[in-house]
PDB file of N, CA, C and O in Angstrom:
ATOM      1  N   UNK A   1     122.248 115.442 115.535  1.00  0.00           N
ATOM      2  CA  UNK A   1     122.069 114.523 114.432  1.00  0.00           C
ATOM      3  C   UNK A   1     120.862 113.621 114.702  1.00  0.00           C
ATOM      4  O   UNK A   1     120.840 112.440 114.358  1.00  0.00           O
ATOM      5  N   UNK A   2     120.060 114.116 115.208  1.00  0.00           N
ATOM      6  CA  UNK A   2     118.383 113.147 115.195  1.00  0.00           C
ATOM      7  C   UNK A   2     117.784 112.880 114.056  1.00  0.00           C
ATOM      8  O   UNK A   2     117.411 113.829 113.365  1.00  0.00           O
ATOM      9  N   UNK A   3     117.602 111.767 113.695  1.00  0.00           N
ATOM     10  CA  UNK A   3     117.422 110.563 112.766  1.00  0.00           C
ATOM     11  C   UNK A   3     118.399 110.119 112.036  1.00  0.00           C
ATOM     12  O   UNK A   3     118.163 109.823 110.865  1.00  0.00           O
ATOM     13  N   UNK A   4     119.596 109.989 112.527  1.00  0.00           N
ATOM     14  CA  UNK A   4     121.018 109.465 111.953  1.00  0.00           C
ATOM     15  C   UNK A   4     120.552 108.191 111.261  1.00  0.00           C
ATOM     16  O   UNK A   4     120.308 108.105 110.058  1.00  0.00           O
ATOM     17  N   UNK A   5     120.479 107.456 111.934  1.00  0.00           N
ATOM     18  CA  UNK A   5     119.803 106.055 111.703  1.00  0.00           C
ATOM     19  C   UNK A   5     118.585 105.707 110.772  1.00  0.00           C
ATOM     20  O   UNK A   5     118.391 104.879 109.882  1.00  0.00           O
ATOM     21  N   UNK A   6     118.042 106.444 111.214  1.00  0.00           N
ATOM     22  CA  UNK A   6     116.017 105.794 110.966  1.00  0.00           C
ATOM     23  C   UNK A   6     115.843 107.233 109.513  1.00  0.00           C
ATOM     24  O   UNK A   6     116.551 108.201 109.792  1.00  0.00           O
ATOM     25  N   UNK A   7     115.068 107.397 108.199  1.00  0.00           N
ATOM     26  CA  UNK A   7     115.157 107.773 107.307  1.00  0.00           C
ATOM     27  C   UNK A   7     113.763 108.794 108.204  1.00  0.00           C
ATOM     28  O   UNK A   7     113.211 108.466 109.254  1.00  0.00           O
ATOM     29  N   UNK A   8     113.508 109.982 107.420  1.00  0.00           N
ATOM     30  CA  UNK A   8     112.441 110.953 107.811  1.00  0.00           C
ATOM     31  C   UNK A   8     111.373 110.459 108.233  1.00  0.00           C
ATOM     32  O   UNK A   8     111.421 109.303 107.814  1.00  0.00           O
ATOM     33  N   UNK A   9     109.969 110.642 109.069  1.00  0.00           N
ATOM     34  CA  UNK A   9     109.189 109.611 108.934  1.00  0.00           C
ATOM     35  C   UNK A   9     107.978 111.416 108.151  1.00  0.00           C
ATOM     36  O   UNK A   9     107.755 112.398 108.860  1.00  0.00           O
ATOM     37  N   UNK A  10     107.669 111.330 107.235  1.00  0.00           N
ATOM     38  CA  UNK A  10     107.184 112.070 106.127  1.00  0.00           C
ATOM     39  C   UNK A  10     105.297 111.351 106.461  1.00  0.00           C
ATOM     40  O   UNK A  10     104.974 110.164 106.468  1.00  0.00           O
ATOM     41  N   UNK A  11     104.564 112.338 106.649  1.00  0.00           N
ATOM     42  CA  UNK A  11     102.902 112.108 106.476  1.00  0.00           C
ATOM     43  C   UNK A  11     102.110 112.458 105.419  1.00  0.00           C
ATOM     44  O   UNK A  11     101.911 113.614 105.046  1.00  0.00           O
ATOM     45  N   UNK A  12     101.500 111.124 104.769  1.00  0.00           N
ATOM     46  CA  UNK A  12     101.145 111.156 103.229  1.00  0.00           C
ATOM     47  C   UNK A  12      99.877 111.322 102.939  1.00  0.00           C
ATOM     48  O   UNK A  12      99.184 110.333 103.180  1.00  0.00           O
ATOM     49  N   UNK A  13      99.313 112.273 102.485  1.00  0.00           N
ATOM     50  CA  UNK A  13      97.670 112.455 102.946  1.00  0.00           C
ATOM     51  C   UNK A  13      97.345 111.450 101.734  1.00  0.00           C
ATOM     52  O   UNK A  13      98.065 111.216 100.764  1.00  0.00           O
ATOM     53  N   UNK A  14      96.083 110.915 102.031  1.00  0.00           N
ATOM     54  CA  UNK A  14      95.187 110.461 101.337  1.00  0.00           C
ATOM     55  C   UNK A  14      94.909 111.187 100.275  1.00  0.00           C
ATOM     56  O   UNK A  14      95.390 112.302 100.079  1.00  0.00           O
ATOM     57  N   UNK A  15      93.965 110.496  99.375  1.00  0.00           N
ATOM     58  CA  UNK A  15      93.400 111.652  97.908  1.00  0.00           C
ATOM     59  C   UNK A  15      91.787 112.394  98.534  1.00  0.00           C
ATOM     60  O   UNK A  15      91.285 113.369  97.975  1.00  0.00           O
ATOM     61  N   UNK A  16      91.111 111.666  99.849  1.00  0.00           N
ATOM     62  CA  UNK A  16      90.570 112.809  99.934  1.00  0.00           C
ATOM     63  C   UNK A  16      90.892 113.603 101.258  1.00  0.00           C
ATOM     64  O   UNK A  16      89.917 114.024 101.880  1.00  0.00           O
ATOM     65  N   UNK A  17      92.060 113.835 101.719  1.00  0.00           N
ATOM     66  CA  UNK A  17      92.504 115.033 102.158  1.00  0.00           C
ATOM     67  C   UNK A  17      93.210 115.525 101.691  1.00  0.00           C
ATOM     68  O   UNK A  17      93.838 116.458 102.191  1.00  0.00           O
ATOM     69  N   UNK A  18      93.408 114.962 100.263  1.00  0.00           N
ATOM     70  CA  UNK A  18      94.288 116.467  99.159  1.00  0.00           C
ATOM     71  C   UNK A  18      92.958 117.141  98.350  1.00  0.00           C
ATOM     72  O   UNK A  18      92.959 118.082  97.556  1.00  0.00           O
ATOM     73  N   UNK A  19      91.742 116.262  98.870  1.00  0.00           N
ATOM     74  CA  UNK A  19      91.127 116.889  97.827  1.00  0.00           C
ATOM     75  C   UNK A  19      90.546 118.047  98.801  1.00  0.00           C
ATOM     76  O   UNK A  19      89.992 119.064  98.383  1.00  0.00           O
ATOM     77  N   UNK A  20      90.740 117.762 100.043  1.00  0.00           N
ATOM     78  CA  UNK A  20      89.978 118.762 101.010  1.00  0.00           C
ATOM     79  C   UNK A  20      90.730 120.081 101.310  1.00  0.00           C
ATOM     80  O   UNK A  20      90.304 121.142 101.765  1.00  0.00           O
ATOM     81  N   UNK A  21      92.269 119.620 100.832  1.00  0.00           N
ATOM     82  CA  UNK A  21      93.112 120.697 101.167  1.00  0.00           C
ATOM     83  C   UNK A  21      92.734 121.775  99.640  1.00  0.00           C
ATOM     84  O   UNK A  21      92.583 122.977  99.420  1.00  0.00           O
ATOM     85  N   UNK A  22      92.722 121.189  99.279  1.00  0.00           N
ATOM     86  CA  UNK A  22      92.387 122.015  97.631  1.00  0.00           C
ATOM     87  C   UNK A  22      91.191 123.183  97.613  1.00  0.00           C
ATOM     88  O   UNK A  22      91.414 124.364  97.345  1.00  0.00           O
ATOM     89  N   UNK A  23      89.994 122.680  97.919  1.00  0.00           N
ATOM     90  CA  UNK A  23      89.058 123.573  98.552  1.00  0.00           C
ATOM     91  C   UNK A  23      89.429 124.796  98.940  1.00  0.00           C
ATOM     92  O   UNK A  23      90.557 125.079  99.342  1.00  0.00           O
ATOM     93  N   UNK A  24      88.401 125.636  98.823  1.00  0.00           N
ATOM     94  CA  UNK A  24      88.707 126.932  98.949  1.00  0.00           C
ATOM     95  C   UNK A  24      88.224 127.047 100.892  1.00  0.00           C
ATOM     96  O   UNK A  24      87.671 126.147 101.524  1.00  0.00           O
ATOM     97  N   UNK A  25      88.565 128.145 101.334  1.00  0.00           N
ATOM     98  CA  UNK A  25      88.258 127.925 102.790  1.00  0.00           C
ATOM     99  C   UNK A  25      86.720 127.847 103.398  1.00  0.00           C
ATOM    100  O   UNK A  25      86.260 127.407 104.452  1.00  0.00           O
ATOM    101  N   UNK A  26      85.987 128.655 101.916  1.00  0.00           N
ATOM    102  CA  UNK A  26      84.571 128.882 102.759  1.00  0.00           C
ATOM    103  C   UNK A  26      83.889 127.055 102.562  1.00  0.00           C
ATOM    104  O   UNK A  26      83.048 126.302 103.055  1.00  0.00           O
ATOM    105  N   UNK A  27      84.838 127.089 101.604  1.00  0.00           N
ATOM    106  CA  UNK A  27      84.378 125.196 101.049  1.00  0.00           C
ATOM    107  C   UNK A  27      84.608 124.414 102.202  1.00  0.00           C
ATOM    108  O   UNK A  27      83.953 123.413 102.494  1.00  0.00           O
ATOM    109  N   UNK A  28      85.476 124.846 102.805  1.00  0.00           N
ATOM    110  CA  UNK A  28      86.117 123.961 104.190  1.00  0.00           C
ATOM    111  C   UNK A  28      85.583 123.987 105.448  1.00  0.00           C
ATOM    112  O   UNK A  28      85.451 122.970 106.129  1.00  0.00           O
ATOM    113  N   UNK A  29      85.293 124.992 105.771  1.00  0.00           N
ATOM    114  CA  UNK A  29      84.615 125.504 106.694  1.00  0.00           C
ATOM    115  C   UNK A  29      83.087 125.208 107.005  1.00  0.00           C
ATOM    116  O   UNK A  29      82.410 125.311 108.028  1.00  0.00           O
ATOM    117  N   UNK A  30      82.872 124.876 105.956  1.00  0.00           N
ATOM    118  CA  UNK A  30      81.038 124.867 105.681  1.00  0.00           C
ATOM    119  C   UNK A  30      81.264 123.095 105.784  1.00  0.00           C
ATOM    120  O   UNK A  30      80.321 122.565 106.371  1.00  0.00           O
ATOM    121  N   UNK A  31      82.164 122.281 105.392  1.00  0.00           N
ATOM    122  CA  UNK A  31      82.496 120.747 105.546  1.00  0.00           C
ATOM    123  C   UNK A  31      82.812 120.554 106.934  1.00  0.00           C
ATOM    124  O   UNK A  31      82.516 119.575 107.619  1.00  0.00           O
ATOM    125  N   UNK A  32      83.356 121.443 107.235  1.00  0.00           N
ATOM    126  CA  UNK A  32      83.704 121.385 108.557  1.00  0.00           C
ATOM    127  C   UNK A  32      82.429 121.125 109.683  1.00  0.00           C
ATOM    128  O   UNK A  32      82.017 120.246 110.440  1.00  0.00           O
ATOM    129  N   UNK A  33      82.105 122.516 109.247  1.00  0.00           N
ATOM    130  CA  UNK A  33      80.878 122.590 110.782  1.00  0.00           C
ATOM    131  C   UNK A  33      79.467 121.382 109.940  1.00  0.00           C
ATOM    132  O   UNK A  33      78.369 121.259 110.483  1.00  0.00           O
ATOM    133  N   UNK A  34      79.753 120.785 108.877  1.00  0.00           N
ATOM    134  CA  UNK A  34      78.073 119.890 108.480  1.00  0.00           C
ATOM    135  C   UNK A  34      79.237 118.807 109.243  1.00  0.00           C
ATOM    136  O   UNK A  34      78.475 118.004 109.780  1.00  0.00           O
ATOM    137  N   UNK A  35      80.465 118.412 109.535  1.00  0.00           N
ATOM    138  CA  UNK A  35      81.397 117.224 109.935  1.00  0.00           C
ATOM    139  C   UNK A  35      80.987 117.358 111.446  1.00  0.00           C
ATOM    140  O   UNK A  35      81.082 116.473 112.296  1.00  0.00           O
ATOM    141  N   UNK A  36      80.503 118.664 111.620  1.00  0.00           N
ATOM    142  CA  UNK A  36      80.497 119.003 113.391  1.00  0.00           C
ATOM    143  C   UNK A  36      82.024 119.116 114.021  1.00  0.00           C
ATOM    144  O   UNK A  36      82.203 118.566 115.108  1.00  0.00           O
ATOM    145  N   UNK A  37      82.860 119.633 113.549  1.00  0.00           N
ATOM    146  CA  UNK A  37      84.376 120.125 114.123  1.00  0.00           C
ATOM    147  C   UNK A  37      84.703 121.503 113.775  1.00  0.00           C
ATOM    148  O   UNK A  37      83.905 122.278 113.246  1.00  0.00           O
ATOM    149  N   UNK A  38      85.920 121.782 114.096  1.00  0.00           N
ATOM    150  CA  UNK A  38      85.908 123.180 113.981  1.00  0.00           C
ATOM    151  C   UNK A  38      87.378 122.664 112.454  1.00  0.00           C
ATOM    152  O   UNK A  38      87.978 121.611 112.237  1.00  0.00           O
ATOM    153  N   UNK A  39      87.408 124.203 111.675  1.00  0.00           N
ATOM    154  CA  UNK A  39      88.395 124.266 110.806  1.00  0.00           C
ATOM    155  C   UNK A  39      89.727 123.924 111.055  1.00  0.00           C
ATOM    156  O   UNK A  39      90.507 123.845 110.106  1.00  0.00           O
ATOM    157  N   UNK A  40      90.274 123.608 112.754  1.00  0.00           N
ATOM    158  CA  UNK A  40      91.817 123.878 112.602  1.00  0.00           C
ATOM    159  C   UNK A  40      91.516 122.462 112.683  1.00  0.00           C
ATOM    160  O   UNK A  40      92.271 121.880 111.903  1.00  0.00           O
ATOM    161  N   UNK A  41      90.460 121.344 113.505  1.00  0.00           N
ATOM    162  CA  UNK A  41      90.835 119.992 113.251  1.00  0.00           C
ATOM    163  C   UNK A  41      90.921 119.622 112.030  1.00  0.00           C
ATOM    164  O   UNK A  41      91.866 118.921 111.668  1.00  0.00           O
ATOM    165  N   UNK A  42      89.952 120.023 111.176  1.00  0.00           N
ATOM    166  CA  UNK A  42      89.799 119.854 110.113  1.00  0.00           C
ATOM    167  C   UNK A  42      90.979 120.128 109.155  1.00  0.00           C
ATOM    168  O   UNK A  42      91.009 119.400 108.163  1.00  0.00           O
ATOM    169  N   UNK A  43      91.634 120.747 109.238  1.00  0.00           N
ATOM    170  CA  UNK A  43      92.811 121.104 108.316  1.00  0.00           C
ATOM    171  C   UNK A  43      94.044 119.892 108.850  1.00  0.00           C
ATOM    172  O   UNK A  43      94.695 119.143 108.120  1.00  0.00           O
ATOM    173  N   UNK A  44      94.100 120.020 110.580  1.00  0.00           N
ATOM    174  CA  UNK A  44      95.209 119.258 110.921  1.00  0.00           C
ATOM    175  C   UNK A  44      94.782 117.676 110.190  1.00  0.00           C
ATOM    176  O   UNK A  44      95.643 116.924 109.734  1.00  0.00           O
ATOM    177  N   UNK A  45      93.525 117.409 110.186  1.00  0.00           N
ATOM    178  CA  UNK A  45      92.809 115.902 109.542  1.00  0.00           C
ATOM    179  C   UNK A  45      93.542 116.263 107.800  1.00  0.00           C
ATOM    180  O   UNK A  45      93.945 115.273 107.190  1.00  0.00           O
ATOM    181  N   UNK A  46      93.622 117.110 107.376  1.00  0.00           N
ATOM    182  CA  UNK A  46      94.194 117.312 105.687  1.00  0.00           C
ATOM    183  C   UNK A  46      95.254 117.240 105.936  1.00  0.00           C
ATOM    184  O   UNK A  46      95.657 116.320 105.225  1.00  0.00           O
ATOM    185  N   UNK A  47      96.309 117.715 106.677  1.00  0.00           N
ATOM    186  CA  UNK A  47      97.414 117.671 106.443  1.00  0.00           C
ATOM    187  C   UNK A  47      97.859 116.047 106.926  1.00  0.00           C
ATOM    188  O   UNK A  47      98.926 115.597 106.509  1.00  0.00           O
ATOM    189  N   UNK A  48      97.090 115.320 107.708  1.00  0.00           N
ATOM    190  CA  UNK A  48      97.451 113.938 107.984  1.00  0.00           C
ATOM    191  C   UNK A  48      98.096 113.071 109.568  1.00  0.00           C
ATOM    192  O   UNK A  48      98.591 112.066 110.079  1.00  0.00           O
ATOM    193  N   UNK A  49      97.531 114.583 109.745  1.00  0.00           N
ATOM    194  CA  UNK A  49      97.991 114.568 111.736  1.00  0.00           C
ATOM    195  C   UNK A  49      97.093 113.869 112.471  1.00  0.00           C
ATOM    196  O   UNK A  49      95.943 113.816 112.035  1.00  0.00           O
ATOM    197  N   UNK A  50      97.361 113.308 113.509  1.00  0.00           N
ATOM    198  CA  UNK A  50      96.622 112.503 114.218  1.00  0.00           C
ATOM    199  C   UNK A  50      95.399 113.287 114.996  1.00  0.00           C
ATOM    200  O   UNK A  50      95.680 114.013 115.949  1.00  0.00           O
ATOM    201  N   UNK A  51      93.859 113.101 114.511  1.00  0.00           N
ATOM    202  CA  UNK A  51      92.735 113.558 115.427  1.00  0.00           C
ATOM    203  C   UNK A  51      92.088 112.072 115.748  1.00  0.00           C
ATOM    204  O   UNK A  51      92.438 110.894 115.677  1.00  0.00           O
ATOM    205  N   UNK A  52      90.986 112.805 116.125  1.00  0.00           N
ATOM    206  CA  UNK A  52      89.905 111.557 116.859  1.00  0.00           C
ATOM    207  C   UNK A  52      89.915 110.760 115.611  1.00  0.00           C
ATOM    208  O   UNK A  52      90.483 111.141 114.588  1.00  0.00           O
ATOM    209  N   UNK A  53      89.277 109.655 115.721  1.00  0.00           N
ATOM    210  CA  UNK A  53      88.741 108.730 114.955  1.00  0.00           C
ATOM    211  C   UNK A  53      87.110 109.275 114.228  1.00  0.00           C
ATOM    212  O   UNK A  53      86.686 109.106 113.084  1.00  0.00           O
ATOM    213  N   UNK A  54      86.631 109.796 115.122  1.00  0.00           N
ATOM    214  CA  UNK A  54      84.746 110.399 114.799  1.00  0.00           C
ATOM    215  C   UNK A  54      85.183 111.837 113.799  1.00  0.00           C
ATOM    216  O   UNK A  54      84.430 112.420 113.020  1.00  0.00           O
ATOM    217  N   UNK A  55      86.168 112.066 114.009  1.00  0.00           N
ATOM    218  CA  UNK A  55      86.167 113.339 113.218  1.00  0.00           C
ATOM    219  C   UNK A  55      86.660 112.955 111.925  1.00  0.00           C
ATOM    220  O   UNK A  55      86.217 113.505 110.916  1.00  0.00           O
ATOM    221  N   UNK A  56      87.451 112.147 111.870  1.00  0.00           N
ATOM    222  CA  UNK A  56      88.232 111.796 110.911  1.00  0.00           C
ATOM    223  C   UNK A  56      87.015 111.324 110.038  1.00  0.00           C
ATOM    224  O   UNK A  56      86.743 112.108 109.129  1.00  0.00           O
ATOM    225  N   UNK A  57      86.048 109.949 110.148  1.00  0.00           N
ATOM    226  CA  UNK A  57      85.518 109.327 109.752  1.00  0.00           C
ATOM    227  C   UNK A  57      84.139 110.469 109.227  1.00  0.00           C
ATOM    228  O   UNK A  57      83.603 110.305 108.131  1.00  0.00           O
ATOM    229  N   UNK A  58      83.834 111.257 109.897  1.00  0.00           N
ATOM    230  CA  UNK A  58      82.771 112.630 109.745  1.00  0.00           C
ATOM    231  C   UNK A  58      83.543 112.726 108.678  1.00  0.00           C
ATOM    232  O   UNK A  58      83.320 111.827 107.867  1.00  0.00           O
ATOM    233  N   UNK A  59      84.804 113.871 108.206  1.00  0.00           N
ATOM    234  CA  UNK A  59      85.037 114.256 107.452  1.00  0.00           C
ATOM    235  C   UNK A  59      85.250 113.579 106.401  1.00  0.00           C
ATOM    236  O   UNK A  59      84.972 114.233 105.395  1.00  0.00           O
ATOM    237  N   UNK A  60      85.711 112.306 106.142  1.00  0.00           N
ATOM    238  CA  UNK A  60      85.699 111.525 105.020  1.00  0.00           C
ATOM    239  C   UNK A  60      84.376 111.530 104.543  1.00  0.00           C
ATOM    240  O   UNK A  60      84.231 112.168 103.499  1.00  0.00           O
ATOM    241  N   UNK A  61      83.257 110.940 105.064  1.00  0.00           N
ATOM    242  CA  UNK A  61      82.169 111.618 104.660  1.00  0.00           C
ATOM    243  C   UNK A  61      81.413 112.519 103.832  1.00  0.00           C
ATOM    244  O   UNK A  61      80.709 112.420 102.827  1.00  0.00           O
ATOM    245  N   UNK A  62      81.862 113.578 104.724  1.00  0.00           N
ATOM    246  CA  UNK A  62      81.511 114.852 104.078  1.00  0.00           C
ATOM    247  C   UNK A  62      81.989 114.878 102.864  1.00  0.00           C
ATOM    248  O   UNK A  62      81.202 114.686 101.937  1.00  0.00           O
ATOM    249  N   UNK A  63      83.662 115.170 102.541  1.00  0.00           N
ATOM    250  CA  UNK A  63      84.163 115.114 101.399  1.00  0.00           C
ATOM    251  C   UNK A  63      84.210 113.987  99.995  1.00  0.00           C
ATOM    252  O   UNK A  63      84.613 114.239  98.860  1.00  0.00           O
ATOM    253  N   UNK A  64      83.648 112.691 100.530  1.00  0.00           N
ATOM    254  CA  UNK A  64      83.373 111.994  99.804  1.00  0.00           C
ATOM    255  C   UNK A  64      81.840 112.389  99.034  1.00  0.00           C
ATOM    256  O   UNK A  64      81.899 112.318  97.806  1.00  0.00           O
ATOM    257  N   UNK A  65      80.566 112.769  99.575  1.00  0.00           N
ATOM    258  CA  UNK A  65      79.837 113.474  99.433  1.00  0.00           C
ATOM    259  C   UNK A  65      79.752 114.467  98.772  1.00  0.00           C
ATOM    260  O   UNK A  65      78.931 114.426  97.856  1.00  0.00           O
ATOM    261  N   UNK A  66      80.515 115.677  98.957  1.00  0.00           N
ATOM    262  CA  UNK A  66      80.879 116.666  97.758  1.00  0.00           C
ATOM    263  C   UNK A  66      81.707 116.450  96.658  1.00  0.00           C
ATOM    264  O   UNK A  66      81.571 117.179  95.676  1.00  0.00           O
ATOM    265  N   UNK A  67      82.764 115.329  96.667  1.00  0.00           N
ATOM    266  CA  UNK A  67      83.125 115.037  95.075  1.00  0.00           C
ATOM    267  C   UNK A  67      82.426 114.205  94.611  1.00  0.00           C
ATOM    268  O   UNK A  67      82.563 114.082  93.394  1.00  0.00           O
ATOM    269  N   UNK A  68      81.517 113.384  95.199  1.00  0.00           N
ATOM    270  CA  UNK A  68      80.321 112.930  94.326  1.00  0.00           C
ATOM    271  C   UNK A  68      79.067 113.726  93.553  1.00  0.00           C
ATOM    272  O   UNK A  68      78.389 113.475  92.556  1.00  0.00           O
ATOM    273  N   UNK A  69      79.103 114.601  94.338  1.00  0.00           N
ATOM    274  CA  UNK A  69      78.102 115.964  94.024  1.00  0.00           C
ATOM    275  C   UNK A  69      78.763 116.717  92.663  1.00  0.00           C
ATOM    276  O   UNK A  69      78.289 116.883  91.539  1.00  0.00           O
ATOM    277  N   UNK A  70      79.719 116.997  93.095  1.00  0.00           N
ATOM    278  CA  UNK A  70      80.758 117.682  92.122  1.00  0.00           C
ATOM    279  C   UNK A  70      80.700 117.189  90.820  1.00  0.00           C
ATOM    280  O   UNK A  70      80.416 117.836  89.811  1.00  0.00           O
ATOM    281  N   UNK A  71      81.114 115.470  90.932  1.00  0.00           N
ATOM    282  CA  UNK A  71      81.403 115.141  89.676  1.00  0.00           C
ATOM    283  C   UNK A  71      79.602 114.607  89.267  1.00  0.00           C
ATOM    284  O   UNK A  71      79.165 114.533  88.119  1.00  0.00           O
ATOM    285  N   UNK A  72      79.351 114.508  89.669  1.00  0.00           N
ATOM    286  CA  UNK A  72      77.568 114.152  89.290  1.00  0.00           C
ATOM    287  C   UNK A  72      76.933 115.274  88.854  1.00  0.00           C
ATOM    288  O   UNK A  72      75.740 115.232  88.553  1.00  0.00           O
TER     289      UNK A  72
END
């Protein structure tokens, strides 16, 4: 019975790592290596798992960058 007590603890991505999860893979991949990381950090950074701080902050970046592109 682990977490009897304490309610799920559930990880809530941001809107731009739903927007990164959305992306198609070659979309990801290509964000990835201009972020300088490889795809599995990069995905574990979408799903909301704990990486570095430099990667994290790279990839916000990046993806902030392409939905500005996008919607521009």
């Amino acid at each position: 019975m682990r977490g009897f007590l304490e309610p799920a603890l559930r990880q809530t991505p941001n809107e731009l790592q739903s927007a990164y999860s959305e992306m198609s893979r070659g979309r990801r991949s290509k964000l990835a290596a201009a972020a300088q990381t490889d795809l599995v950090k990069a995905s574990q950074w979408a799903r909301g798992d704990a990486v570095q701080p430099e990667v994290a902050t790279a990839l916000e970046a990046q993806v902030k960058a392409h939905v500005a592109k996008k919607k521009g």
